[in-house]
Structures are given as C-alpha cells and as structure tokens.
C-alpha positions in Angstrom: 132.8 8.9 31.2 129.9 9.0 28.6 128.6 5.8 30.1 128.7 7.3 33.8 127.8 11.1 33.1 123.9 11.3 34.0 125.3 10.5 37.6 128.2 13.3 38.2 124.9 15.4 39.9 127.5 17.3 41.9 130.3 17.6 39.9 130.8 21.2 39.0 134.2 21.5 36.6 136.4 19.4 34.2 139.3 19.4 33.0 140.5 17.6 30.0 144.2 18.3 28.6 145.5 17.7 25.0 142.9 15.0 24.9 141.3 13.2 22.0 137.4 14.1 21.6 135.0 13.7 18.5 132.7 16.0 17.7 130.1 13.1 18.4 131.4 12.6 21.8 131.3 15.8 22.9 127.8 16.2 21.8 127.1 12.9 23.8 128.3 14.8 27.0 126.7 17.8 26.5 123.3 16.4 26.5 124.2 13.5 29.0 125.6 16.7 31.5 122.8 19.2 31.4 124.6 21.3 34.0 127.1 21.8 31.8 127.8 23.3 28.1 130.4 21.4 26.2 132.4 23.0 23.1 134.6 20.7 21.2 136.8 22.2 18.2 137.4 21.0 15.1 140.3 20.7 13.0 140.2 23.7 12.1 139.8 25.4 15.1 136.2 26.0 14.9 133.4 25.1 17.4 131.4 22.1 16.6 128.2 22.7 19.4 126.7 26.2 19.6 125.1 26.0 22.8 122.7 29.0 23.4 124.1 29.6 27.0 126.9 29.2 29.3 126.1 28.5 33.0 128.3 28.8 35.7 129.4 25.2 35.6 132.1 24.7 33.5 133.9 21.8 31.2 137.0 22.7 29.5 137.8 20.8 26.6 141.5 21.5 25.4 142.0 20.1 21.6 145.7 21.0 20.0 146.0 22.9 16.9 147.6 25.6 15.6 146.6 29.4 16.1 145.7 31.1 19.1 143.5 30.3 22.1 140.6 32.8 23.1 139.7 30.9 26.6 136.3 31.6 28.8 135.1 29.9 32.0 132.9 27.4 29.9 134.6 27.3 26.6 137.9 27.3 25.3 138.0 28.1 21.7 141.2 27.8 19.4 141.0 30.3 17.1 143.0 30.6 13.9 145.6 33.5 13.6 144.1 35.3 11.0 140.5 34.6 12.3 137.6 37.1 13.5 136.2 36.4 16.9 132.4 37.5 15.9 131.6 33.8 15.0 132.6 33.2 18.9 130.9 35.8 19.9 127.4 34.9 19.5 127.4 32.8 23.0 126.0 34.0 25.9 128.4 33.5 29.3 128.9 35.5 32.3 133.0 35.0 32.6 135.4 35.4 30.1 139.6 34.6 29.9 141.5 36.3 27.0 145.2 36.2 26.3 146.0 39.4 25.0 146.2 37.9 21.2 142.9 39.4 21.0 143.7 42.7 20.9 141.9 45.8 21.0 139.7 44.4 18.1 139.0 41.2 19.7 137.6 43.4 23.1 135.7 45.4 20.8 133.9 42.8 19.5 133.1 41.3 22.6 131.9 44.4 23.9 129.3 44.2 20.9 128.0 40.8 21.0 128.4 39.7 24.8 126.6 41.4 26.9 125.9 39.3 29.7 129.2 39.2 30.5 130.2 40.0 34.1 134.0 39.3 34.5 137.1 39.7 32.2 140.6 38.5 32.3 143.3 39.1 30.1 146.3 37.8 30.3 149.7 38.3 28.5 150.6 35.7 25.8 154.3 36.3 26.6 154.8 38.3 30.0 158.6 38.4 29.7 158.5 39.7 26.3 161.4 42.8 26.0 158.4 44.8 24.2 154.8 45.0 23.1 153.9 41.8 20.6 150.4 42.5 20.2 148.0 45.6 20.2 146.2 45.9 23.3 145.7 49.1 25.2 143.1 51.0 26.9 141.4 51.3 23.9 139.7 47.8 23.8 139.3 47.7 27.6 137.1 51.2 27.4 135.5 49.2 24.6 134.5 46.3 27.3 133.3 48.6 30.2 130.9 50.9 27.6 129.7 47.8 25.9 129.6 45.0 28.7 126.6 47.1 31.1 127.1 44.1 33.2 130.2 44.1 34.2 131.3 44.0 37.5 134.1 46.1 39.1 135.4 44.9 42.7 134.7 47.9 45.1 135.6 46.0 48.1 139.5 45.2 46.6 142.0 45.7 49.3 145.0 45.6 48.1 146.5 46.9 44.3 149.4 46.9 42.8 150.5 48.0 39.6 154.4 47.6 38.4 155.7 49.9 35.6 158.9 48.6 34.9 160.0 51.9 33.6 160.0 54.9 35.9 158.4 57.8 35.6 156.0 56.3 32.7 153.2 58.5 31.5 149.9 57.5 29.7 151.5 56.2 26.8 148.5 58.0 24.5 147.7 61.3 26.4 151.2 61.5 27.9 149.6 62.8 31.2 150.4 61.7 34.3 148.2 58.7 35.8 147.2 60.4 38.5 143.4 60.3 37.8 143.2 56.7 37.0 145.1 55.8 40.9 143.0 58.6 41.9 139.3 56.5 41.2 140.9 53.7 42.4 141.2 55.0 46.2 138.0 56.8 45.3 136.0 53.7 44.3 137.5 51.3 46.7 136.5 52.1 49.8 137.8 49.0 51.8 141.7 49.7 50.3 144.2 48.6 52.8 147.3 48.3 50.4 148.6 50.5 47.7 151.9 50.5 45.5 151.7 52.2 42.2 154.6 53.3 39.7 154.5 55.5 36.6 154.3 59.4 36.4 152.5 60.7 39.5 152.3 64.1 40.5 151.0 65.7 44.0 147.7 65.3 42.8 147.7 61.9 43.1 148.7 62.0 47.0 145.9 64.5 47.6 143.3 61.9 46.2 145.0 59.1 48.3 144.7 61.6 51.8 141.0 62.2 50.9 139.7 59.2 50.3 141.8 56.3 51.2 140.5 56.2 55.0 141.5 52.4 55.8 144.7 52.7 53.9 147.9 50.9 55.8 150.1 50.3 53.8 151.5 52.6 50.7 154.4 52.3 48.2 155.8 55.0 46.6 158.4 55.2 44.0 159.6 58.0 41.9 156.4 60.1 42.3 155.1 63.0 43.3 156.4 67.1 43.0 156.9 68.5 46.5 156.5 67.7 50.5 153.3 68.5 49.7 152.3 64.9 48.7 153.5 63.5 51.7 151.7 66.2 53.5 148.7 64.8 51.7 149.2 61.3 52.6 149.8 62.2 56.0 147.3 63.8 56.9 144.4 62.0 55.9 145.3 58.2 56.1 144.5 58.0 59.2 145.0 53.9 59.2 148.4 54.3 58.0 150.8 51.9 59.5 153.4 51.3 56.7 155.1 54.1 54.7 157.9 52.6 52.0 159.3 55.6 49.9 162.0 55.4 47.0 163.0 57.8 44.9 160.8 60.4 46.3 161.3 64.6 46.1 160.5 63.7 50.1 162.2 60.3 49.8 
C-alpha cells in the first residue's frame, strides 16, 4: 500500500481492522496520502502523528489495546481508562464519534478545545445495559452546543423518534415534564413529517405540536398529555395529518 499510495488520487476513506501498523508506517502514509491525516497509536494507547488538521477525507486506523475508544471521522484514538482526553483534544476536525465512556467530562473538554467542530455522535458503549454504566447526561451535551459555535443542528429532519422505555419519565434533573425540549423540536424543524415521543408530556406539549408542526403526518402518542384538550390541539392545527396512533392516552 505504501509503495502504491501517491496514486489512490480518488480514494476518499480506509478502513483498516485489528491490523498491524508501526508508527514509521503510518507516518510513511500520511505524507505519501496528503488528502488524508493518518493517526497510529501506540502501545499505550497514545497517538504517535499530531497532524495539525483533519480534512474531510478520512483513514481509520484500528490498533487493539486495552481501554476505551474515543473515535472521530479521521481518527480513532484508544484511550486509556483512567486517561484525560485534553491531549486528544488539541486536533482540529469538523466530525466527531464518541461512545458514551466519555462522559460529561470528556464533552466538556471537547467543547473547550474543538472548536471547529460541526457534527457529534455519541453512541452507547452498552445499549442493552439494565441501567446507566457511565455518566452522561445533558450536562456535557449543553457543554458541546455552548462551546462548539459551529455546530450544526439539522432543521430540515423529518422524522424523530425518541423511546423512553419507562413511561411517564420526567427530566431526570428538573423532574419537569419534557414538553419544552419536543416543543423546539416541532418549532425548529420546519420540514417534520414524523413524530413519536415518550416520557412525561403534558397538554402543553400538543399545543406546541398544533402551532407549529404544519407538515406533520404522522404522530405517536403514548401515555401523554392531561385532557381532550391535547388532541384538540393536534387536531386542529396539523393540517397534513394523515396518521394518528394513540396508546395510553386521557383521549386514547
């Protein structure tokens, strides 16, 4: 590959599993693929290359050893249990993939050190887990969004869908209802088409929906709301509205 890399002009991504790369050959590759930032770990799960920038291209390099992996579009960095992400943190990249081992303190620093960042992902280390194994809330996400001035938010999503396994769940900090959080949602996203959503939810929530959910066709509904008067709500103003699924409803 090193012997052939000047002339992969159009190749845009590589992926390279539970392979076998020195430091030396990754450095080879990085300056043999200019288009392209390459970051090989060490044994100890430390980047060898600094590169000052991460382009859109990407290579992955995936090197096994113990801890945790803090992944980005460009990188992917094993990172000791124990370890701070600020020496990770230095790069400049536009897309970043975390598994939620980062926790709130992880997002934080992000939020301090990348700031050309444009998209975040975070993904649960263990999505079947009974319970919470890490700490990651709202708190480090807030973090992001007031740190990250380029991040982008998708105001032409169509469809959402958020499952709370347990019904009836408030905001596990305020213990409010999540009624303004669904309500910015329909507010922001203009070009919603689908919408189910779970957790506490009072008529407030459907009176948000009916103003500004225009386009709206489809809605889910389970254990939410007060009265008729959120399906008065919904009725009313979605004027798109072809699909109606409601369980466990005061007007269910």
């Amino acid at each position: 590959m090193l012997a052939n890399a000047e002339k992969l002009e159009t190749m845009r991504s590589l992926w390279m599993y539970n392979c076998s790369v020195s430091s030396e050959a990754g450095k080879l590759l990085a300056q043999k693929l200019p288009g392209f930032n390459v970051e090989v770990i060490d044994e100890r799960g430390h980047p060898d290359t600094r590169p000052e920038s991460c382009l859109v291209e990407k290579l992955y390099i995936y090197r096994t050893v113990s801890g945790r992996r803090f992944d980005t579009p460009g990188f992917v960095w094993i990172i000791e249990q124990d370890a701070s992400l600020t020496p990770y943190c230095s790069f400049t990249f536009c897309s970043c993939m975390v598994l939620d081992y980062a926790e709130d303190s992880g997002l934080e620093e992000i939020s301090n050190s990348c700031k050309e960042i444009q998209e975040l992902r975070v993904f649960p280390s263990d999505p079947f887990a009974p319970g919470p194994n890490v700490s990651l809330t709202e708190q480090g996400l807030v973090a992001v969004s007031v740190g990250c001035p380029k991040l982008q938010n998708r105001p032409n999503m169509i469809r959402f869908r958020l499952c709370i396994i347990e019904p009836q769940t408030p905001d596990y900090s305020t213990l409010e209802p999540l009624d303004t959080g669904f309500g910015a949602i329909v507010q922001h996203c203009k070009e919603l088409r689908r919408l189910s959503h779970s957790g506490l939810l009072t008529d407030h929530v459907f009176e948000y929906i009916g103003v500004h959910a225009k386009k709206l066709e489809m809605l889910s509904l389970a254990f939410a709301g007060d009265s008729d008067i959120g399906l008065h709500y919904v009725l009313s103003g979605c004027e798109s509205l072809r699909k109606l699924e409601i369980r466990d409803c005061p007007f269910g």
